[in-house]
C-alpha positions in Angstrom: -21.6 -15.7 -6.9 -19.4 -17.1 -9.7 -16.4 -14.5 -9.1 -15.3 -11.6 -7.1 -13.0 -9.2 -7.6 -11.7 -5.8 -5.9 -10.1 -3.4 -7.4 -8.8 -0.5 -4.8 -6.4 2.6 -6.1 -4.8 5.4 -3.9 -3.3 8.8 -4.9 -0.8 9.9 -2.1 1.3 12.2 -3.2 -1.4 14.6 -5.3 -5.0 14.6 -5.2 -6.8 13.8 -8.8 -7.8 16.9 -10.4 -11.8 17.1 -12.0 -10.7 16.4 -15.4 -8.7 13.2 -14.0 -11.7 12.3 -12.1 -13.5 12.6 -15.6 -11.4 10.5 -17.2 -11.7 8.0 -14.8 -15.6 7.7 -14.5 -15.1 6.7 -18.1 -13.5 3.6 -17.3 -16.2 3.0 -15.2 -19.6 4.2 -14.5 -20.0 2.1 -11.1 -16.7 3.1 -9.3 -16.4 5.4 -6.1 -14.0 7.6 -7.2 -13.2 10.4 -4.9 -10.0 13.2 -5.3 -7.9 10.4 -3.5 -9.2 7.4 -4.8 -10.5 4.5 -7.1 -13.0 1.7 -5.7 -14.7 -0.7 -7.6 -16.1 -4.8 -6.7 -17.0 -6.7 -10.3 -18.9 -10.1 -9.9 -18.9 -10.4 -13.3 -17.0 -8.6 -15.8 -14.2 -6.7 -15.1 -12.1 -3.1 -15.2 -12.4 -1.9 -18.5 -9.2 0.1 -18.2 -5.7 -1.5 -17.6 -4.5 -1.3 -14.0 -0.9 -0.5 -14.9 -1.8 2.4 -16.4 -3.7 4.2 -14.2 -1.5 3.6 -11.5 1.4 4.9 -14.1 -0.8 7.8 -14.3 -3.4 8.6 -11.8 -2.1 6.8 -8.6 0.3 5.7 -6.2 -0.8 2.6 -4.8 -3.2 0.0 -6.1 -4.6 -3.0 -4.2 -5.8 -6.5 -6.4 -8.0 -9.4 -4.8 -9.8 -12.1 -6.6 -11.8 -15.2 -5.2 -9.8 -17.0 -7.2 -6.8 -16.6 -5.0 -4.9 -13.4 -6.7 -3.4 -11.1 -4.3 -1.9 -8.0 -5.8 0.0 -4.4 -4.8 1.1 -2.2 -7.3 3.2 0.7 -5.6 4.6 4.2 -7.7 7.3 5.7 -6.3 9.5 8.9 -7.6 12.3 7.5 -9.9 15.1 9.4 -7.6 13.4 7.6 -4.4 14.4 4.0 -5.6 16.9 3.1 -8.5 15.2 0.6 -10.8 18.5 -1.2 -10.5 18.4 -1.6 -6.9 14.8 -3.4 -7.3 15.3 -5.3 -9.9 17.5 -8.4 -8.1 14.0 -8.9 -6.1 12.1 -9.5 -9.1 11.1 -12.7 -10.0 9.0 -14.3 -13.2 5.5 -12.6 -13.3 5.7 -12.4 -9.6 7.4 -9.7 -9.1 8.2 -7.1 -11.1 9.8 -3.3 -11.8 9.2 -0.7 -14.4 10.1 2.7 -14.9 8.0 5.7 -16.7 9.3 9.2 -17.5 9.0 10.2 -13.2 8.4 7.2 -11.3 9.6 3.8 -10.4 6.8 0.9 -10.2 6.7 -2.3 -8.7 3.9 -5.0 -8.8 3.8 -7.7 -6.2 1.5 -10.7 -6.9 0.8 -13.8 -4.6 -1.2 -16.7 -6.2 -2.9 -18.9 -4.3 -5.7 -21.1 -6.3 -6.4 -23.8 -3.9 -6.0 -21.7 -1.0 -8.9 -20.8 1.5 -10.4 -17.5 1.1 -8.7 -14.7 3.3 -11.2 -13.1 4.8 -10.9 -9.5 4.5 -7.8 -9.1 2.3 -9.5 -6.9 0.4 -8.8 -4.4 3.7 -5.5 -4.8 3.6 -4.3 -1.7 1.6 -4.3 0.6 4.5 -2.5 -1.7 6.7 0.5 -2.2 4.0 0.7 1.2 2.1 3.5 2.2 5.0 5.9 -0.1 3.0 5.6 2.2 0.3 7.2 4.9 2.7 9.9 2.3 3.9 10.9 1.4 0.3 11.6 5.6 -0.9 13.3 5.8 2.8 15.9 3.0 1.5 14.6 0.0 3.5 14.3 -3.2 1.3 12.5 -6.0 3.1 9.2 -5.4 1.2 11.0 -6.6 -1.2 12.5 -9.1 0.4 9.4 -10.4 1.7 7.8 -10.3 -2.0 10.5 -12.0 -2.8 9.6 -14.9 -0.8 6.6 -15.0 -1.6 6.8 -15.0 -5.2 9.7 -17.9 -4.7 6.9 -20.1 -3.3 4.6 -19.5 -5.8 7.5 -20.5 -8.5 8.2 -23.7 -6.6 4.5 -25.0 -6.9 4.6 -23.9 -11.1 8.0 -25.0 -12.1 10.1 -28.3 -10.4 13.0 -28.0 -11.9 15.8 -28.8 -9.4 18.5 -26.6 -11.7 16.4 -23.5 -11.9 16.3 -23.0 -8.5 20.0 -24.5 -7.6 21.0 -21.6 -10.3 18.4 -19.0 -9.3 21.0 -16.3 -6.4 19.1 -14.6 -3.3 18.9 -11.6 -3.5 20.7 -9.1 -1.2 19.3 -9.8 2.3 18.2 -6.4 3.7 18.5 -6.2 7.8 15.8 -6.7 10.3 14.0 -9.3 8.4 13.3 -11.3 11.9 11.8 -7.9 13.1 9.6 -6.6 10.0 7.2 -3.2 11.2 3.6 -3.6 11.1 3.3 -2.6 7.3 5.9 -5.5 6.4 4.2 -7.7 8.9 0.7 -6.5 6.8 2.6 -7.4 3.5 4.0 -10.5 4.3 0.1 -11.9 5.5 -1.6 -10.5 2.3 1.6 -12.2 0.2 0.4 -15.3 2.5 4.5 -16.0 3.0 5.5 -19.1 4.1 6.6 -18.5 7.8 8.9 -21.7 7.8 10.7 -19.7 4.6 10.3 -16.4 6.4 12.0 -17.6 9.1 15.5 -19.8 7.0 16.0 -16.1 5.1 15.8 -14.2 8.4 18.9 -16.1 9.8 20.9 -14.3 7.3 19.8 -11.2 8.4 21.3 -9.0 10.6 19.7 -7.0 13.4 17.9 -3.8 12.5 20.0 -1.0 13.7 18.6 1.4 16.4 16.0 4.3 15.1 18.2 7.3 15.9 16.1 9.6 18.4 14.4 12.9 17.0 16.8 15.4 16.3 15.3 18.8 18.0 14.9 22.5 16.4 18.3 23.5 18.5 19.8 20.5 17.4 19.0 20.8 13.8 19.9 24.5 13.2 23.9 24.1 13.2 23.8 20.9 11.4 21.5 22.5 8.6 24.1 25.8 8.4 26.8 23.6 8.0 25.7 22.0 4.9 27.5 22.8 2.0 25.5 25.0 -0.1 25.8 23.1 -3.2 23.9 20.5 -1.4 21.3 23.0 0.3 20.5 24.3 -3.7 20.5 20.4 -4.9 17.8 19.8 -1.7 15.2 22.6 -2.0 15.3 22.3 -6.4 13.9 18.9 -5.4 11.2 20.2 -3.4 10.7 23.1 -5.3 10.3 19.8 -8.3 7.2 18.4 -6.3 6.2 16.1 -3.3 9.0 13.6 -2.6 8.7 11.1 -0.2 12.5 10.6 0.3 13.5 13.9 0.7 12.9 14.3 4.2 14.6 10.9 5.1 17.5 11.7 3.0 18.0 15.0 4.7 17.9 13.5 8.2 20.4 11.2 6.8 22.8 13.7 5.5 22.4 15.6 8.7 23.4 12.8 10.8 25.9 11.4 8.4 24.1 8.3 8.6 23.9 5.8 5.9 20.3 4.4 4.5 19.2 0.9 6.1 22.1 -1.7 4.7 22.2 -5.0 2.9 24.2 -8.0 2.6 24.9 -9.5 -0.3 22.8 -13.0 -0.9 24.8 -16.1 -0.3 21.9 -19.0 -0.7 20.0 -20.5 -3.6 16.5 -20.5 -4.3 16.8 -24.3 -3.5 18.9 -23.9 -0.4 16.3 -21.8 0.9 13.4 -24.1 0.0 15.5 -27.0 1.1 15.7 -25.3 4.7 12.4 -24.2 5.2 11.5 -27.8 4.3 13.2 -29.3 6.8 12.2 -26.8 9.5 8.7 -27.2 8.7 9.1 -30.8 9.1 10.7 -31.0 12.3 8.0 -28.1 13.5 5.4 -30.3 12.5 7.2 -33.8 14.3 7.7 -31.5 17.7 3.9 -31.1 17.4 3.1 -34.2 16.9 5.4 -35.5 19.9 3.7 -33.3 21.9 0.2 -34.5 21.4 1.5 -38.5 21.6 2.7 -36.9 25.1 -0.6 -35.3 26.0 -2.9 -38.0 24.8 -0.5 -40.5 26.7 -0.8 -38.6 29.2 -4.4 -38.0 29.6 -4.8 -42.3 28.7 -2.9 -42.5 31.9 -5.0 -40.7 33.9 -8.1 -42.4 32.5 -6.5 -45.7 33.4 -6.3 -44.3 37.0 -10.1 -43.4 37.1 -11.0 -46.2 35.0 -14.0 -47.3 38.1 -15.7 -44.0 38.4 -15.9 -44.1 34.2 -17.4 -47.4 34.6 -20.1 -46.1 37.2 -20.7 -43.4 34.8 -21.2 -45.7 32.1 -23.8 -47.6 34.2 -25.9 -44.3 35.3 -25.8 -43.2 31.6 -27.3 -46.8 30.4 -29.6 -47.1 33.4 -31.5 -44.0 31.7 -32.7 -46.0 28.7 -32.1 -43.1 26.5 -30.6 -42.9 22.9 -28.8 -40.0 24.0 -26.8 -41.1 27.1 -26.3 -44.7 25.4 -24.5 -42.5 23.1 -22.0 -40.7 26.0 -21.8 -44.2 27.6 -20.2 -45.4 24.0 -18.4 -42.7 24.0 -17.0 -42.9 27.8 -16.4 -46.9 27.0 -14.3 -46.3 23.8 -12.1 -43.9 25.8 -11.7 -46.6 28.7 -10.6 -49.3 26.0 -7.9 -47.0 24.5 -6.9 -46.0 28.2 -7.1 -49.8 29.7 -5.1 -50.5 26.3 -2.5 -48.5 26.7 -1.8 -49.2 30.5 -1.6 -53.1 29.9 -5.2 -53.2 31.6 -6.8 -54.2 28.5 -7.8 -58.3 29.8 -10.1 -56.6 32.7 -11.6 -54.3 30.6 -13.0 -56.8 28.1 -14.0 -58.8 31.4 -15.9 -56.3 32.9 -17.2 -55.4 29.1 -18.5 -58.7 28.6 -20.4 -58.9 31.8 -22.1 -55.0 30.7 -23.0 -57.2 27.2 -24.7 -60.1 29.5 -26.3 -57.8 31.6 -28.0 -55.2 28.5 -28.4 -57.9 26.3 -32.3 -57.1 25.9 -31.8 -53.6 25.1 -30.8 -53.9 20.9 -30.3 -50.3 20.9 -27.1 -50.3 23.7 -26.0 -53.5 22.0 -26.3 -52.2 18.3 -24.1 -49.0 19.0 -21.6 -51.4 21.2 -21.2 -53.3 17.6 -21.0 -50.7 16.1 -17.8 -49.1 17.6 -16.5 -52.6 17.8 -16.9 -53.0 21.9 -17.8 -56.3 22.3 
């Protein structure tokens, strides 16, 4: 197979009518399209139709994945849900970007990842990451923030220019991005985000604040009567207007006098952040290392200890004339050499290994893989 690609859309808010439906089969004859949905693989060729469009008009989500290492979301939200100018300071290059239409607000998230391994079932993904799209028209930006990150890796492999990214601001850092729900979790693995660079922009992230608990019916009632009814008219003309994802959040949040999920404004560079995530993925990476000098030193040790009942071993092994165990006995004799080695014991081993060579000499195949690993 020279290429793969998947093409997945999702209609959440309204199912597709027949004539929509129509219109679709004739971008392509080989898709299953359903009243919710758009699902087609290519192995050669492609969509006919442009992506962005149909999700500007048919659809509400829409999942990319190619072999060559594209990952892509395209999300539509209602324009009053999410304020082009609040998504805008995520966006970065042809990463990440947001656009507006007469009624909705869309964002496309792309991760590239050419030389990357094949992520084996990202083409699942949409259903585990569509709850961002909930998250984002309730006021809660770390899909964004995560996107961010991940197109900010992406722009470091393209582009080295030290000045672009010493002049290139974070964006506001949203809350809770050291505790991300199971759809920004979902988002962040099919972005493939660097967790070393998740982890540097978490630290300037405050804690998440408490979910407030369930308001009841008795509850509910007086706060709902005491709304002004300016507000109750402004409230049901939007859902008379149509689904509205927000709606619902925004009138718990008026209820409660509660403000939306907060921000802080971003105090790092794109280089300060790159920097730092640098440097913790190099120290990561030494602590690992340290700890399997410690283990190997460790189990050397304890080789050293046993270092006759190896040698009996090796004599039972070579005793059988068999390819095979000469094969473990090589094995068991390069381990005592390290072990002997690294205990200081190394003069008896090559006494004792001399005496095995006198002994075998007139068996060429013991002696040849002996040479061979340099025992001798």
């Amino acid at each position: 197979m020279s290429e793969y690609q998947y093409y997945e859309f999702q209609a959440l808010d309204r199912p597709l009518s027949r004539e929509e439906q129509r219109q679709l089969r004739a971008i392509s004859t080989r898709a299953r399209i359903t009243a919710t949905s758009f699902t087609n693989t290519y192995n050669w060729g492609d969509l006919s139709g442009s992506p962005r469009r149909m999700v500007e008009r048919y659809f509400d989500a829409h999942l990319y994945v190619s072999n060559w290492g594209t990952h892509r979301l395209v999300l539509r939200l209602p324009r009053q849900s999410l304020p082009l100018r609040t998504a805008q300071p995520y966006c970065l290059d042809h990463h990440i970007e947001a656009w507006t239409t007469r009624t909705h607000l869309l964002i496309e998230m792309t991760g590239e990842d050419e030389g990357g391994d094949w992520v084996e079932g990202a083409e699942d993904s949409l259903a585990a990451v569509i709850g961002v799209r909930e998250e984002l028209a309730a006021g809660d930006l770390r899909p964004l923030y995560v996107a961010w990150l991940s197109a900010l890796a992406a722009w470091e492999l393209e582009d080295d220019d030290e000045e672009e990214y010493q002049a290139c601001p974070e964006p506001p850092v949203p809350a809770g991005l050291g505790e991300l729900t199971a759809p920004q979790r979902a988002l962040a693995d099919f972005l493939r985000v660097d967790a070393d660079l998740l982890a540097v922009a978490a630290q300037a992230s405050p804690a998440a604040p408490a979910k407030p608990a369930r308001l009841t019916k008795k509850e509910l009632a007086p706060l709902i009567s005491a709304l002004p009814e300016k507000q109750k008219d402004a409230l049901l003309l939007r859902l008379a207007l149509g689904p509205e994802p927000r709606l619902r959040t925004d009138l718990l949040h008026r209820l409660r006098g509660t403000p939306a999920p907060a921000t802080d404004p971003g105090r790092r560079s794109a280089a300060q952040l790159l920097d730092a995530a640098h440097a913790r993925r190099t120290e990561r990476r030494q602590r690992a290392e340290r700890r399997r000098a410690e283990a190997r030193a460790q189990r050397l040790t304890a080789l050293a200890d046993d270092a006759e009942s190896l040698w009996q071993q090796v004599e039972a092994h070579i005793a059988t004339k068999k390819p095979t165990a000469y094969d473990t006995a090589v094995t068991l004799l390069t381990e005592l050499r390290d072990a002997c080695a690294h205990t200081g014991r190394d003069a008896d081993f090559r006494k004792r290994l001399t005496c095995l060579h006198e002994d075998y000499q007139r068996r060429p195949g013991l002696i040849h893989r002996l040479d061979r690993h340099s025992l001798r």
